[in-house]
C-alpha positions in Angstrom: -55.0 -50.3 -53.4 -55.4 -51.0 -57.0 -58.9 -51.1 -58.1 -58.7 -54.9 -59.4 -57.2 -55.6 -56.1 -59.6 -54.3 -54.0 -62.7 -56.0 -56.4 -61.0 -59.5 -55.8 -60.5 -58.4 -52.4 -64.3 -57.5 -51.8 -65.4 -61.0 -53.7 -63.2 -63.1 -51.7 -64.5 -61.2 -48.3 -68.1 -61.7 -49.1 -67.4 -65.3 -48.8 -67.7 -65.1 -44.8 -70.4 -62.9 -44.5 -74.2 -63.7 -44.7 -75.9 -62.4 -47.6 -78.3 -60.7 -45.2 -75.4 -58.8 -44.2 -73.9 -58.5 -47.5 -77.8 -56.6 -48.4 -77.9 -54.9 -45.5 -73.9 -53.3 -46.6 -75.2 -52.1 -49.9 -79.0 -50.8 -49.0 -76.4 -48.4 -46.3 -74.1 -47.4 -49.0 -76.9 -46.4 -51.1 -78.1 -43.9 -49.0 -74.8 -42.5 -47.8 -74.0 -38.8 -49.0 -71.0 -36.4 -48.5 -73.1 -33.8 -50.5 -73.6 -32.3 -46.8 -70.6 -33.1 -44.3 -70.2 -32.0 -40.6 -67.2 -30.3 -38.4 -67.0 -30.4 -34.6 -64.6 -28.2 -33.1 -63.0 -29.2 -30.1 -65.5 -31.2 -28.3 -64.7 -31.7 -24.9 -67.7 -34.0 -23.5 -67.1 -37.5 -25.5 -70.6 -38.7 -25.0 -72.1 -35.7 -27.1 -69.2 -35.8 -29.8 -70.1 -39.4 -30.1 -74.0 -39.3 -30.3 -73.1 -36.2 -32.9 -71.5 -39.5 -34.8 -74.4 -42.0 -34.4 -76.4 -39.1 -35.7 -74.2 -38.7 -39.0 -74.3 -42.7 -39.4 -78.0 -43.1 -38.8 -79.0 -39.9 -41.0 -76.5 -41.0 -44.1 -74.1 -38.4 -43.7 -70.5 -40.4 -44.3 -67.7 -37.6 -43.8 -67.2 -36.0 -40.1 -64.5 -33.4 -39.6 -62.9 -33.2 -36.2 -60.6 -30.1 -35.3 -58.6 -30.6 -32.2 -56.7 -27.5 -31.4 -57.5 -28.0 -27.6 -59.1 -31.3 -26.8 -58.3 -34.4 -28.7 -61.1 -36.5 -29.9 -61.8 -39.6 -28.3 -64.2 -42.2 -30.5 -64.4 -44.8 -28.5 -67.3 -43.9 -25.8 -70.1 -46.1 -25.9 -73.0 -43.9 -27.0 -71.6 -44.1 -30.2 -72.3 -47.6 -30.3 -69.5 -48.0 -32.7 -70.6 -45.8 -35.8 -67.6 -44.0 -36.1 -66.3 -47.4 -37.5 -68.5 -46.9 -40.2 -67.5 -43.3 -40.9 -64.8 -41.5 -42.3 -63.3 -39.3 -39.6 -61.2 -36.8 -40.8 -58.7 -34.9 -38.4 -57.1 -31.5 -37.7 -54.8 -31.5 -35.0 -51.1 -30.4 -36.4 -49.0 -28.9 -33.7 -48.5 -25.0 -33.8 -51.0 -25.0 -37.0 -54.5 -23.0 -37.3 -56.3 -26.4 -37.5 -59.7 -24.3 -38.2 -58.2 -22.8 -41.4 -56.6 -26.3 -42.3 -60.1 -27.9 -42.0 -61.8 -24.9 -43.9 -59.7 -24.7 -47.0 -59.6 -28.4 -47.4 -63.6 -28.1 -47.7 -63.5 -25.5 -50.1 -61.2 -27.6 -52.4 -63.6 -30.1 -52.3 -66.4 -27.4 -53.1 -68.3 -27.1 -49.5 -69.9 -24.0 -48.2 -68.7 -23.7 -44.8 -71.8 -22.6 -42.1 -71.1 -22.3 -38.6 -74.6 -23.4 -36.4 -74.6 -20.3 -34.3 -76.9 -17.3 -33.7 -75.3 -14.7 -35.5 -76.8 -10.9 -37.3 -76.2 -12.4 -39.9 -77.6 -15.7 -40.1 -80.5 -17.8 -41.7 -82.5 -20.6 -40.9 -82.3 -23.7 -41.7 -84.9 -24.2 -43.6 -83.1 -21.5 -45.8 -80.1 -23.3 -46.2 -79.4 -24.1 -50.2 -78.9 -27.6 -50.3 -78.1 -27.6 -54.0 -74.9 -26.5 -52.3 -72.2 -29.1 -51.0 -72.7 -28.0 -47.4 -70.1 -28.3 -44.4 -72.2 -28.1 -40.9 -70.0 -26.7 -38.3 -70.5 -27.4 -34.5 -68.9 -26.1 -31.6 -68.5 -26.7 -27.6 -71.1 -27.5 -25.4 -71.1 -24.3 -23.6 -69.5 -21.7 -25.9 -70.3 -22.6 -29.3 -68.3 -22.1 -32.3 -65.2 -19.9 -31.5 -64.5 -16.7 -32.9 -61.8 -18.1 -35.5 -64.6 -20.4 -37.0 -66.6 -17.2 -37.1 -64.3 -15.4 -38.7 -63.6 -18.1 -41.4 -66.8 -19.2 -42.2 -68.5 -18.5 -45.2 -72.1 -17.9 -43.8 -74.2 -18.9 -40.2 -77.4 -21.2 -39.7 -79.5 -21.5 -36.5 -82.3 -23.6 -35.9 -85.2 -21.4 -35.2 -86.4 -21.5 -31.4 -90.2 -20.7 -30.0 -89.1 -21.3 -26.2 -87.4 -19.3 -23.6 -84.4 -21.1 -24.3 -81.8 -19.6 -26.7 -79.7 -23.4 -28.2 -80.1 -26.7 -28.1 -77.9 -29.1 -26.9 -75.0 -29.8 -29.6 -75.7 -33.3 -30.1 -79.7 -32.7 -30.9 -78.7 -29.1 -32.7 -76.5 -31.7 -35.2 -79.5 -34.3 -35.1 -81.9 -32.3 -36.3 -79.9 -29.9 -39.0 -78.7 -33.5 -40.2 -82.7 -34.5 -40.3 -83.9 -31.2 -41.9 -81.2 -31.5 -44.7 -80.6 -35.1 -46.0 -84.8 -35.5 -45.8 -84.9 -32.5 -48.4 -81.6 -33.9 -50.1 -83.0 -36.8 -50.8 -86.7 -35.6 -51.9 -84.8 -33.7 -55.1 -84.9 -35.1 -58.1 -82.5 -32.9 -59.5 -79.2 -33.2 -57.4 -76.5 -35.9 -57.5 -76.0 -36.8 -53.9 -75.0 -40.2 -53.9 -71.4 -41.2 -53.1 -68.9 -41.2 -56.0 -68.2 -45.1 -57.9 -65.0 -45.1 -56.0 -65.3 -43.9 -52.6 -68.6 -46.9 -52.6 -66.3 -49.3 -53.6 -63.8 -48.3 -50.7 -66.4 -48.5 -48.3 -67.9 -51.9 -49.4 -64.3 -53.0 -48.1 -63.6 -51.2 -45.1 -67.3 -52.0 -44.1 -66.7 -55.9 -44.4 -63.4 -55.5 -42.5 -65.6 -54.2 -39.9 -68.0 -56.5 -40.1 -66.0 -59.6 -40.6 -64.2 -60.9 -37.1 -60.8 -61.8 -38.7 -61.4 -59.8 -41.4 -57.8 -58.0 -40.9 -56.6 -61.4 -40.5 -58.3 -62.9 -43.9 -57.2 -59.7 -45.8 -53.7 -60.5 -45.5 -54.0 -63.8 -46.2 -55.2 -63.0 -49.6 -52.4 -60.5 -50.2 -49.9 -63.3 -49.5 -51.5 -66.2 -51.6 -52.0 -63.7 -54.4 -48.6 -62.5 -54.0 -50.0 -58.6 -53.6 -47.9 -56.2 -51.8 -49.7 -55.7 -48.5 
């Protein structure tokens, strides 16, 4: 969509929201970040793939990865309590295709370091983890971790360091408190950019108020049609 589009789009939304809401919209999107993003790989137990979600959306973290060579994601369980709508899921899941590599050279266009959360000879904590780096967070299954193809592509390891008998966390409070540790120190620099990009705010200020907004599907394409826009 054209950006004069989507402006007049985003003025004539805002008309049938509260401006408690409206607030609410833009004190979100000004703590939102894709300076740090996070991968799952092939989740199979819905309820911790989805609390991994709530996590990103509660802790600011807008971008979520999801490779499904095996098991396809499913969004819609309730523990999520709908924050994937207010996410930007991003999906790997081509037939016949190493969906791992797909995902990992797409991040490293975009400049991310890619770390797999696993405990590896090779690995650092998490306090060690350079956050003046773009950072992708990579999570695997519940029982088995990242797999060896993640291993093998990654560009580095992280654990979370442990003083009990037990050797991991589960993956949905591993992600919760890497996300935690990371945007808290993100956002205590003074000397990184780690805000969303003009554009991508201006995106989500729309796809926000569609969400928010009950007909708000209904009332965009009213406003295409009277303003003669292609839809």
């Amino acid at each position: 969509m054209e950006p004069q589009i989507r402006t007049e789009l985003i003025e004539y939304l805002r008309e049938f929201t509260t401006e408690a809401r409206w607030d609410k919209i833009m004190e979100v999107l000004s703590l939102r970040t894709n300076h740090i993003t996070v991968v799952l790989e092939d989740l199979h137990k819905p309820h911790n793939a989805n609390a991994v979600l709530r996590s990103c959306d509660g802790f600011g973290v807008q971008d979520v990865h999801i490779i499904e060579n095996k098991t396809e994601f499913d969004a819609s369980a309730t523990v999520s309590i709908g924050a994937h709508q207010w996410l930007t899921l991003h999906r790997y899941k081509e037939s016949g295709k190493d969906n791992v590599e797909l995902c990992f050279d797409r991040l490293r266009q975009q400049g991310y370091k890619v770390l797999a959360t696993t405990p590896h000879e090779h690995d650092s904590n998490l306090k060690d983890v350079d956050i003046t780096q773009k950072t992708a967070l990579v999570f695997g299954t519940e029982r088995h971790g990242v797999t060896e193809r993640v291993k093998e592509l990654a560009d580095g390891f992280v654990k979370i360091p442990m003083s009990g008998f037990s050797e991991s966390f589960n993956i949905s409070v591993s992600a919760a408190i890497c996300l935690y540790d990371l945007t808290t120190r993100l956002r205590n620099s003074d000397q990184l950019e780690w805000n969303l990009e003009s554009d991508v705010q201006e995106d989500l200020k729309l796809k926000w108020l569609l969400n928010t907004i009950k007909a708000g599907k209904k009332l965009q394409t009213k406003f295409m049609e009277e303003k003669g826009y292609e839809l």
